[in-house]
N, C-alpha and C positions, 0 to 999 in steps of 0.2 A: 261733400260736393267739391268739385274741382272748380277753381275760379281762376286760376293761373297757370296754364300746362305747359308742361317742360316733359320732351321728348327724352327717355332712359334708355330705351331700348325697342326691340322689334321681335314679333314670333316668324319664328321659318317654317319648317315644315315639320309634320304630324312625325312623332318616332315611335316606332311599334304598335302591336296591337292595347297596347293600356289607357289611350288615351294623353301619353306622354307628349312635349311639344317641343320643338328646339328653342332657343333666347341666343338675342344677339344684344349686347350688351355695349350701349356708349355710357357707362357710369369706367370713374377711374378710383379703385380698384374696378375692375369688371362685374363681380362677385358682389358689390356694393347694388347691386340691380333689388338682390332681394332683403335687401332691409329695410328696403321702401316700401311698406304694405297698408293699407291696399295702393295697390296701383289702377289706371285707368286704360282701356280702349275705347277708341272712337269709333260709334256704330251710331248711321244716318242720323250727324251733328250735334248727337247726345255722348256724354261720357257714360262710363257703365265700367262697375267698381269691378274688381278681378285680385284676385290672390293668386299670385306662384309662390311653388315650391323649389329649393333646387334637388334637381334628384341626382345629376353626376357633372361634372367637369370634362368637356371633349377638346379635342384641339380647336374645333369651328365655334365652341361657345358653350354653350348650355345645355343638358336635355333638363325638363322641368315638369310639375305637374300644376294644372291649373286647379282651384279649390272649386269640388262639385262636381268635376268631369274624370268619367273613368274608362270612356272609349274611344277611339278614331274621328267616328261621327259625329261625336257630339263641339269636340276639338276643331275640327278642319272650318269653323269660323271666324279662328282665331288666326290664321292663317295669314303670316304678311300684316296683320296688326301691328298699327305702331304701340309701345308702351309708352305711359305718361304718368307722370306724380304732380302734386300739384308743389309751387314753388317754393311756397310756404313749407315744406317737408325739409329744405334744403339747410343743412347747417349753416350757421352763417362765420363768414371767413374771417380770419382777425387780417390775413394779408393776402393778396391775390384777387381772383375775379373767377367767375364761373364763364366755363364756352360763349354760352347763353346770353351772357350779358356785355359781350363783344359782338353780336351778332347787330347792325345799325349803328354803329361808330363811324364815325368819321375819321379817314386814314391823311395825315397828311406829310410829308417829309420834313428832312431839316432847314428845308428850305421854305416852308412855310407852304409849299405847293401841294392844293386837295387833289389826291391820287383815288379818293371816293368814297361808298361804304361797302362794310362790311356784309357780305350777303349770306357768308356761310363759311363753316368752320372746318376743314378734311384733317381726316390723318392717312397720310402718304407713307405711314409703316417707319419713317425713320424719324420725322416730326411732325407736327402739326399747320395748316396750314391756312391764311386767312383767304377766302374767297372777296374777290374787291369789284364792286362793279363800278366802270368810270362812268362819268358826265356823257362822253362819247357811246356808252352804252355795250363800248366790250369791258371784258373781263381781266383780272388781274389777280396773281397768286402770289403772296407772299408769305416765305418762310416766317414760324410763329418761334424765333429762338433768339437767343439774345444778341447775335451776330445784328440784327435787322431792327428788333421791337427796343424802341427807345424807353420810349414810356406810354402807362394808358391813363389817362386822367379826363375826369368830366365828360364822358363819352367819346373822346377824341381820344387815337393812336399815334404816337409820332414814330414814325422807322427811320431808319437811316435806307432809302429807297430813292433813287434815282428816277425822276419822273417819265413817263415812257407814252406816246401820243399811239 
């Protein structure tokens, strides 16, 4: 039973007639998606246990097989599912932080000035990036590298970030 759920990844669409499915993978390696077994999707507010396989490596991500299913039909439920493991599966770091556990921080500069929380985590293909929403209720993006992220301690960020109204 899943009591902790932590998004891994996502199915795309149906590949061939076998029942095959694509996987889109936010684990780092990528490939780390499937050593997580079982994993879960979410279907009307229940979790419901699920096994992949990997079956090849594409440039977009994954083709896979789910355990059980061996045709189109049966597949195209899975469709746009998100994947989930539960937290507890996750090794635990001697140093760093997981995505996940930056997501509700509190971001503040060196100036001691709350720039806001953390809403969400992107990768913009060159780094990664923290989603910030202000007090004021717009949005704010800051580079996740070490030009910028000070330190992360006790659920608070400090960047070297120039506060912006």
């Amino acid at each position: 039973m899943i009591t902790q759920p932590i998004e891994i990844g996502k199915f795309g669409r149906i590949h061939a007639l076998n029942g095959y499915i694509r996987v889109f993978s936010y684990t780092d390696p990528q490939e780390n998606i499937f050593t997580y077994q079982p994993c879960y999707i979410q279907q009307d507010n229940t979790f419901t246990t699920v096994s992949i396989e990997l079956i090849r490596t594409t440039k977009q991500g994954f083709i896979a097989s789910v355990d059980g299913i061996d045709n189109p039909e049966d597949v195209q439920s899975y469709v746009d599912k998100v994947i989930f493991i539960d937290k507890t599966m996750l090794p635990k770091l001697e140093e760093g932080h997981y995505w996940h556990d930056l997501v509700n921080n509190k971001v503040i500069n060196l100036s001691n000035k709350n720039l806001g929380i953390v809403t969400a985590i992107h990768d913009n293909g060159a780094h990664d990036l923290l989603l910030i929403k202000k007090e004021n209720g717009k949005s704010l993006y800051i580079p996740y590298i070490d030009q910028y992220i000070v330190k992360v301690e006790n659920n608070i960020i400090t960047v070297d970030w120039e506060y912006e109204d």
